[in-house]
N, C-alpha and C positions, 0 to 999 in steps of 0.2 A: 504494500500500500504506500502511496507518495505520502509527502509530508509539507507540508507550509507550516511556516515559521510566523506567526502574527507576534509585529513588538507594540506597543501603543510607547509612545515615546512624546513627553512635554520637557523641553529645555534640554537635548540631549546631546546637543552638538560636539561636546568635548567626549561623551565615552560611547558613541553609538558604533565610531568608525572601528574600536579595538573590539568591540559587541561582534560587528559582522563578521572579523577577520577572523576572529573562534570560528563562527558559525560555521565560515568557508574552509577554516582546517579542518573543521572535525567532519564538513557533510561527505568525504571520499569513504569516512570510518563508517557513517552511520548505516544501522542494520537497513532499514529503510531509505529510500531517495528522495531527499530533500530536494522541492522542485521551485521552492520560491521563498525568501523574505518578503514579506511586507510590513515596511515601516507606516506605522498610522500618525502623522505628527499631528498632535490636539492642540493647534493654536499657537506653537514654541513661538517666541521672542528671540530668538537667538542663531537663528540657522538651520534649525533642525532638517527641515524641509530640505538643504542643500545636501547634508554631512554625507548621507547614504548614496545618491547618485555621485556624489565626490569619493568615494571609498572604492577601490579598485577591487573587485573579488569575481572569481568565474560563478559565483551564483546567479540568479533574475531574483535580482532585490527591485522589489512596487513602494513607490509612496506614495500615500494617502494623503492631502494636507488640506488643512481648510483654517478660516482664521481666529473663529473664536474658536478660546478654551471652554470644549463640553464634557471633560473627565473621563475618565480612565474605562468606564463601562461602557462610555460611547463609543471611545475611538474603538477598544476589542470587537464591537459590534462591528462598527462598518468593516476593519479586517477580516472579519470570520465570514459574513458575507461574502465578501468579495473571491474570497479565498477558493484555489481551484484543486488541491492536495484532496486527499482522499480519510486525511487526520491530520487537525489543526495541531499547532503545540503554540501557545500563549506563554510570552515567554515578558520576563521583565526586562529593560533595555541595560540595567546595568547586569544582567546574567549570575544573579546575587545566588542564583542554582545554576552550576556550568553546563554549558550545553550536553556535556556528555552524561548526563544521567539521564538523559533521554531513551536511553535503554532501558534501563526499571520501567519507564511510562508503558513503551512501546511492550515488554514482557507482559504489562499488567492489563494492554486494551485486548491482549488475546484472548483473554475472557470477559471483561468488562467494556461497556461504551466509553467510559469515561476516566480517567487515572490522574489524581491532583498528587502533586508533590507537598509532603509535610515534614514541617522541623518538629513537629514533636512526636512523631512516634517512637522514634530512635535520636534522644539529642546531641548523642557522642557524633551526631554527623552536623553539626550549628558546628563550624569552626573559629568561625569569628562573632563573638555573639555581639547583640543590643545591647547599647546600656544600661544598667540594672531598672531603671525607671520605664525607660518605653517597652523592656521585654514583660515586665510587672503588669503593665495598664495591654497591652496585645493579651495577659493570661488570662486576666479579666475579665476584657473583653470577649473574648473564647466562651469562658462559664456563662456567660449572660447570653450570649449567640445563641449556645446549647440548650440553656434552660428555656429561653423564648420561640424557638422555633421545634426541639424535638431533633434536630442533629447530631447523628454520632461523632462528626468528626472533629477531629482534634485539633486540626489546625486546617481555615479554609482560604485563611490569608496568602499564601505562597502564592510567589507569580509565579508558576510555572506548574501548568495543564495539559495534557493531550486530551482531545476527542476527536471521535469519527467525526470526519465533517457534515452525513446528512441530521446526525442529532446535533450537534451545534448548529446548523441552520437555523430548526425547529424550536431551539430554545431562545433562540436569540433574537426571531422575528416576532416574540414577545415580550422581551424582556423590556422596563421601561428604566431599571435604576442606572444612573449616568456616570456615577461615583464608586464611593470605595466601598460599599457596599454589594457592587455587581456581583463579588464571589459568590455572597450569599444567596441573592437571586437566581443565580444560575445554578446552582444546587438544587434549590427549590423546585424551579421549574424541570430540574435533570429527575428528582423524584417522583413528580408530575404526571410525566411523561414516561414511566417507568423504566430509565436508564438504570443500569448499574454502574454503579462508581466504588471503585479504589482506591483507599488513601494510601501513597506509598511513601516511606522515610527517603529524603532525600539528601545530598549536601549542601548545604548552603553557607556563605558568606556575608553577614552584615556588610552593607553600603552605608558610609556615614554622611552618607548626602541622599538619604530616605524624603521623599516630598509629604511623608504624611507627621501633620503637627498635632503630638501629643495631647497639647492642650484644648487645642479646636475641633480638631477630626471626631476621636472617636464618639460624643455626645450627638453629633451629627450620623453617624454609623450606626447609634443603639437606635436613634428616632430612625430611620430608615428600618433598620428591621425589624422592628415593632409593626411599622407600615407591613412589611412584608407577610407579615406572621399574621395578619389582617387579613392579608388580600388573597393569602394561597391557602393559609392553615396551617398544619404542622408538617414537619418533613415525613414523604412516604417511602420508606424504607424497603429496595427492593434488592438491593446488593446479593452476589450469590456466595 
């Protein structure tokens, strides 16, 4: 099965270009054939829109650009739409999970539709963690996810997703959250829809130029899936 690579990228001009250049070493290794990058840039100030057709790589890297800032659930939407791969991978633009554990994803869609990368299953794999503060308020955060929606999963925050692309289609030409809440929704409506999804331990690396502010964001993220927990009900547990 191909594979497209969707990044959603706001203000990324300085680490987009070292982003692709992974992408483009590692796509000869991957089990799969990566057949396309597309950069979705939401609005950057800064170049974004140039960096990726400025980046020399034998992949077919697409950018998406428009100019106002519509959040991070937008831009993965219009990627995953667009996208022509056979299984998305939703990836963060600073690759804070390296491309090559794309393998775990891909072992786990062989049974499931859907395969999220998680730090907290196995945390010996967080190499460079958060600050004691933002990792505290994301654990939190998590417990209240879980308790308000009916979620098993442990951590739905990871950027870094594979699914088949006709079920990301379908979730995604419903989905309406625009922000940092999208994981969540997309969960929702993946149980909805009676997806299976697997959470798989991944590695990851803190990025210390994270866009989400502690103090702002997440109050903003619990009102949002409070809304959500409204509008779907609880999560429908179909996993095998």
């Amino acid at each position: 099965m191909t594979i497209s690579v969707v990044i959603p990228a706001y203000n990324e001009a300085r680490r987009l270009p070292e982003t692709l250049r992974k992408i483009d070493e590692y796509a000869p290794h991957s089990p799969r054939p990566i057949v396309e990058v597309i950069v979705v840039d939401d609005g950057s100030r800064d170049g974004t829109a140039f960096a990726a057709p400025a980046t020399h790589t034998s992949l077919r890297v697409r950018t998406i650009s428009y100019s106002r800032n519509s959040g991070k659930g937008y831009a993965i939407r219009r990627g995953v739409i667009e996208a022509k791969g056979e299984l998305i991978l939703i990836s963060d633009a600073d690759l804070s999970t390296p491309i090559t554990e794309l393998e775990k994803l891909l072992a786990a869609t062989a049974t499931h539709d859907i395969a999220i990368g998680s730090r907290a299953v196995d945390r010996s794999l967080v190499r460079v963690r958060q600050p004691w503060l933002r990792e505290r308020v994301g654990r939190v955060g998590n417990h209240l996810m879980r308790a308000i929606t009916g979620m098993p999963f442990r951590d739905t925050q990871c950027g870094f997703k594979l699914v088949r692309a006709d079920r990301a289609r379908e979730i995604f030409r419903v989905a309406v959250i625009d922000r940092f809440a999208w994981d969540v929704e997309f969960l929702l409506l993946a149980g909805i829809q009676g997806c299976t999804i697997a959470e798989v331990p991944v590695l990851w690396f803190n990025s210390p130029e994270s866009r989400v502010n502690i103090l702002r964001d997440p109050p903003k993220v619990l009102w949002d899936i409070t809304r959500l927990r409204l509008r779907y009900g609880k999560f429908r547990d179909v996993r095998r």
